[in-house]
Every structure is written in C-alpha cells, then in structure tokens.
N, C-alpha and C positions, 0 to 999 in steps of 0.2 A: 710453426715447427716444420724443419725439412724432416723425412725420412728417408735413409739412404738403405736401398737393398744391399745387403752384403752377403750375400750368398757367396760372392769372393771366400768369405772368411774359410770354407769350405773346399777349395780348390788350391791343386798343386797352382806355382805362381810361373803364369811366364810374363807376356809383356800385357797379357790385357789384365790380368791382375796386379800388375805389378804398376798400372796405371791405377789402378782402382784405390790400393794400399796407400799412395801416396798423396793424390787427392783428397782421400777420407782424413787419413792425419790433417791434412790443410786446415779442411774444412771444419776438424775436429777445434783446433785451435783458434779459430776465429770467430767459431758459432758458440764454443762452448756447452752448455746443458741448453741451447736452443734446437739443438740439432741428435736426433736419434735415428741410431745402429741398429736394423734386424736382421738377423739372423736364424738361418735352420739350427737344430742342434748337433750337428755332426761337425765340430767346427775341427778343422787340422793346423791353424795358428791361433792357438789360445794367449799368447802374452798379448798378438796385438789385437784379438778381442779383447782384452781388460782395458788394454791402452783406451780404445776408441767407446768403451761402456757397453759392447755388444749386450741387445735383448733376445734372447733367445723366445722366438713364437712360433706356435704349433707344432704337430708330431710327424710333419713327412719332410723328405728331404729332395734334393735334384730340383728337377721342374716341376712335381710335385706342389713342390710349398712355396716355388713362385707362382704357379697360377692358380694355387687352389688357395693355400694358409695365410699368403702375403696378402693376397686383396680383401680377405673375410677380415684381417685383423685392423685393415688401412680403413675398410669403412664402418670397424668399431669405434676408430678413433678418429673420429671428422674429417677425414678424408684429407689426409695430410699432404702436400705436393711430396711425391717420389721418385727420387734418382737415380736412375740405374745406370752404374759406370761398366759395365762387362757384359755387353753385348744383349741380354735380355732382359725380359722384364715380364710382369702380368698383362697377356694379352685386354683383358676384359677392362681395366684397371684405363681410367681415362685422364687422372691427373699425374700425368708422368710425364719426367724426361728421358731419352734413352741414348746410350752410346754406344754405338755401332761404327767399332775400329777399323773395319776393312771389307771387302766383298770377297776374300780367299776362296768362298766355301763355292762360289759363282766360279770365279777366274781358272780358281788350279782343284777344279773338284775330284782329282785322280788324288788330293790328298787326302781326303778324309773318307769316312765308311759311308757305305747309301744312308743308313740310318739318321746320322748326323746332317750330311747337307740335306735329304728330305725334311728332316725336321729345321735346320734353318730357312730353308725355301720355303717354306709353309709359314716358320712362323715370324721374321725377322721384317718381313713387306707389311704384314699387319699392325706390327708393334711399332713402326713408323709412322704408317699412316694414324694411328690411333693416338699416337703419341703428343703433347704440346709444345714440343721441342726436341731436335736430335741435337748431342755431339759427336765427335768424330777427331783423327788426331792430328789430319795434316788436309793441306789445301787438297792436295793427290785424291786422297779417301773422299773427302768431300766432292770434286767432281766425278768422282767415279758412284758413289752415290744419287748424285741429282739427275745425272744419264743412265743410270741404272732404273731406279725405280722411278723417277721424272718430279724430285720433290722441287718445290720452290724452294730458291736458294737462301731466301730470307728464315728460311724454316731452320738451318743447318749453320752448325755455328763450331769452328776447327778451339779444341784445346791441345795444345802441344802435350807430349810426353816432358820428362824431363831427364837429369841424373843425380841421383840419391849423392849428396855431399862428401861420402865416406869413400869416394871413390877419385882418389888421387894418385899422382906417382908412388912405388914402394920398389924402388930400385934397389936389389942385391948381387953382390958380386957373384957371380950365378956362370959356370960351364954349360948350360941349356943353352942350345942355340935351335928355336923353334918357330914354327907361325902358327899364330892361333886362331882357332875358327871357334864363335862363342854360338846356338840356336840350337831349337827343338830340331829333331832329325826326322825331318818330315819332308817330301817332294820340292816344295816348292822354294826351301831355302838352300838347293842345288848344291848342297856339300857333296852329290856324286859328280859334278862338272870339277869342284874343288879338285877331290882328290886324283881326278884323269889328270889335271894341269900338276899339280902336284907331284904325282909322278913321272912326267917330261922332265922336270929340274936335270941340270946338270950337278947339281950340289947334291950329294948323297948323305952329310954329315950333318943337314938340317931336318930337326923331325917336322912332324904336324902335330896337334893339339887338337882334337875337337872335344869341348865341353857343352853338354847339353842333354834334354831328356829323349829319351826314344818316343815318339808321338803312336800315339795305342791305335790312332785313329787312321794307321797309312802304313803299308807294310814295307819294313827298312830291311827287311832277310839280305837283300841284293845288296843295299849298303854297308851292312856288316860284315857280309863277306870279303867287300873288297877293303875295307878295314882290316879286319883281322890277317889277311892275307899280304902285309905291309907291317915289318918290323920297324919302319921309321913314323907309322902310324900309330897313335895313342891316346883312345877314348876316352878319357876321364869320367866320362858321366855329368850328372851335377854335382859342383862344386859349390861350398859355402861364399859368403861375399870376399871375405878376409884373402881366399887363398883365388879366389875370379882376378880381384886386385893386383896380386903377386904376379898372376898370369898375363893380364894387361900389361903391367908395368914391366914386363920383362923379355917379352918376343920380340923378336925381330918385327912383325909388323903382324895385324889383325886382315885377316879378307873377311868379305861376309859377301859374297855374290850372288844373293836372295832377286829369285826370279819376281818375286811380290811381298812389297811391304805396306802397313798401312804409317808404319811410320818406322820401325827399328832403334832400340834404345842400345843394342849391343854396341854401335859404333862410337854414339857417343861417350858411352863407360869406354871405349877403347881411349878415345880420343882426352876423357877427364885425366889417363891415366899415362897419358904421355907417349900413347903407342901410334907410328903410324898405319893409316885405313887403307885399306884397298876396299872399294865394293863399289855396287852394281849400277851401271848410270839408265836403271829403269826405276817405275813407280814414284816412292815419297822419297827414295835415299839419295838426289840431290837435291832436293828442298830441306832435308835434314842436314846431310854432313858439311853441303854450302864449299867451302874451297877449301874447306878442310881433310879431304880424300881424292886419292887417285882413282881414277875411276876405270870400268873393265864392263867389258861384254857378256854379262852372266849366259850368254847362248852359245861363243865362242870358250872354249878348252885354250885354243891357244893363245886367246887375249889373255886371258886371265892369268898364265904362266907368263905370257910377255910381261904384265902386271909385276908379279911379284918379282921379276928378275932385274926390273925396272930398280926396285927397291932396294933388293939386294947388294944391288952394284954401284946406287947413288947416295952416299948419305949426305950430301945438301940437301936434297929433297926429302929424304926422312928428317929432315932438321926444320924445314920450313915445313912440312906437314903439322911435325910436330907442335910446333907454334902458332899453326895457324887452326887447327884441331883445341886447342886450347883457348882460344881466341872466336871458335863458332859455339863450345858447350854453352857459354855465356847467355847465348838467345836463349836460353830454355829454363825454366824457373820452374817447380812445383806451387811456389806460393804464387806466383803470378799466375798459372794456369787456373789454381784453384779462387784468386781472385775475378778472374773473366768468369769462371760460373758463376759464381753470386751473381753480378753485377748482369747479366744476363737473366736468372731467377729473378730478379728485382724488375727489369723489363715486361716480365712477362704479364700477360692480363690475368 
C-alpha cells in the first residue's frame, strides 16, 4: 500500500499543488484501491477529495497533523511507504518520499515572512536528509538542491510538471487587445520590472492583464499601487480555468519574467493555448519552454519592453512561436511523470 499525504487537499492551489492534484489523480488511476489518500479534515476541494477516496485522520490541521496525526496513524497501520508531493512531510516519519519544488524560500527570502522561511530553514534540510528519496521538478531545482544541501545526486530524481489537457486554443472575435501576465504576486515573480517595461510602450491602446493571488506571505502595497495608478492596468485576481483559457487564447502574447522558478507551468498553459511567451532566460524556464519562447532579462526593464515590442511588431515570429510552443508542451505528460514515480518506488529498497 502507498500512502500519499494530501494535506494539498487543504490549500489554496498554485503550482506546487497543482503538481500534487495532478499526480495524485495519475496515481489514483493506476494504483486503484492499492493506494490511499490522507487527509486533515479541513479540506477546501471536496469534489477532488471524493474523486481520489480522501480519508480524513485525526483532529488537528496545518503542520500540526503532519507531524503529530499523520505519523501516529502511518504507524498504526504498518508503516506504509509515504509520499509527499508539496513540499513537507513528517519530520520523525522515516519511510518517506519527499518533494521539494524549489529553494525560493533560500534564493529570494525578501519574499516570504521570517516565520515561514525560519520554519522551512529548519525544517526542509531534515526532511531530506531523513527522507528515502527526494523529487523535484526540473534538472535546475535539482542541482540547486544537491549544492545547496550537498545531497548525492543518485538520492534525487526530477519529475516534470505538466499541462492539464483542457487547456487549448479558445479563439473569439474579441476587440481586447492585451498582454497577459498569469502568477502569485509575490517578489520574486517581478511583475514590478513587468509593469516599469510596460509602461515605456509606445502603444497606449494595449492593456495589461495580470491574473493571479496576492501572496499573504510578501507585502505587494508597492505593487498595487503602481497597479491601480494605471488605467491600462487590470487585476483580475484568480480566475476559473475556462475563462484563464480564454485569456491565454486571446492576448497578444504572455510575459512571465519570474526572477526564480523551480519549474513554471504558466508558460506552458500559455504555450497549450496557442499564445506566444516571452520570459525569463534564468533558472528552470529555459529547460522548460525549450525554443518555444523569447526570451528576456528579468533584471533589465528595458529588455523586457525591447521583448515585447519585439512581438508586437513581428508576427512571423508570433507564428513560429506559436508552433513551436505547441510542439515543446509535448515533452511533459502527467501520466508519464506519474509513471517515473512508480517505477522509481519499485527501485527502491
């Protein structure tokens, strides 16, 4: 029997849940009733708890009921191999996998509160070392891993992100003429470099788009203001998949100039949906987007407007973008991502 921590089930979704969600389904479909879901009880996606058979065990919630509820129950029940796809896990707990998407919390720690990176600096070095396997989402993450904390590199094993199949072209006759910027609005994914370049344009008549959550955990005052203080600037917040789609499908072209990723799925949904990318030639996001994006100097304002105007003014190259963005989401599979963990689990001793 595998058991997978879903403490996921519990959390707003960005990408490292939204790795978790998709995996778990994989794995759900292939393990069948061999393979079980726990869960805290404070779940905030109930349908795909029923989907994947969530068991709801013990009475606390948070880190809580990973370190205290999850391992009393793991070794009531034989001590089942445990998988944690989102970042943590049960310190104490020694039959475990764990996957640890990025070092952000190290690299750009102006984004998050002291509380947060003290507690992952404390606790994320132990739950590796303890652990009988890491994943991780791209080659990038993984050497930033193995020179970080100095693990052997046989210990660490890359699963790709992927893109959820529902996300394809939805082209309508549409007078918007926009670029879109899809991420949490946090420091490090430099939507304030965006919007300086942004406003350099000489087009006036093209808005911005930014959809995304405000991050609780990094104070965006400074970025909203110079948001709100730009009438061709327009927040949407989050948006459902249906109308993310529409948005994809319909901009003049995606930027995403993320000073650190550990992998970035936004580009590729750009890219499933026939938009052309502009983003950042640092970190994972040219081992992801591959020749499928232009690429830009997320520390440079005026590359990044060079970028887009690049764009603006050539549509060849929004055309072979296009097709060639179509032509990289191919590499990335969920069912194949979810087949390298098995077959990996099955390795192990």
């Amino acid at each position: 029997m595998l058991t997978i921590n879903s403490r996921f089930l519990t959390q707003n979704i960005t990408g490292v849940q939204r790795f978790a969600i998709e995996i778990s389904k994989q794995l759900k479909n292939i393990y069948g009733n061999n393979i079980e879901f726990v869960t805290p009880k404070n779940i905030i996606h109930e349908n795909l708890a029923k989907e994947l058979d969530a068991k709801v065990i013990g009475n606390k919630t948070g880190h809580l009921w990973e370190q205290i509820d999850l391992p009393i129950y793991l070794k009531q029940n034989n001590n089942p191999l445990l998988l944690n796809l989102a970042n943590t896990a049960p310190l104490f707990y020694k039959k475990k996998i764990v996957t640890v998407h990025d070092l952000a919390y190290e690299r750009f720690p102006q984004t998050f509160n002291w509380k947060f990176r003290l507690f992952y600096k404390l606790l994320i070095p132990s739950i590796i070392k303890s652990s009988k396997h890491i994943f991780t989402v791209s080659e990038f993450s993984k050497n930033e891993i193995i020179d970080f904390y100095k693990v052997n590199k046989e210990k660490i094993s890359v699963i790709y992100n992927a893109v959820n199949p529902i996300f394809k072209p939805n082209i309508e006759n549409t007078k918007e003429k926009y670029i879109l910027a899809v991420s949490s609005l946090n420091y490090q994914k430099n939507f304030h470099s965006l919007i300086k370049a942004f406003n350099l344009l000489d087009n006036k008549e093209i808005k911005l788009y930014l959809v995304g959550n405000i991050n609780r955990n990094f104070s965006s005052v400074n970025l909203m203001n110079l948001i709100e203080n730009n009438k061709n600037i327009v927040f949407k917040g989050r948006v459902d998949d249906d109308e993310l789609i529409r948005l994809y499908s319909n901009a003049i072209c995606f930027v995403y100039p993320s000073l650190y990723e550990g992998f970035g799925i936004p580009p590729l949904e750009a890219q499933a949906c026939g938009c052309p990318v502009i983003v950042s030639n640092v970190a994972s996001l040219p081992e992801v987007c591959g020749d499928g994006a232009l690429y830009c100097n997320p520390y440079s304002v005026e590359d990044i407007k060079e970028k887009i105007e690049i764009l603006l003014n050539n549509e060849k190259l929004r055309e072979d973008l296009i097709k060639k963005g179509f032509e990289n989401i191919k590499r990335f599979s969920w069912e194949k991502s979810a087949k390298k963990i098995i077959n990996i689990i099955k390795g192990l001793k």
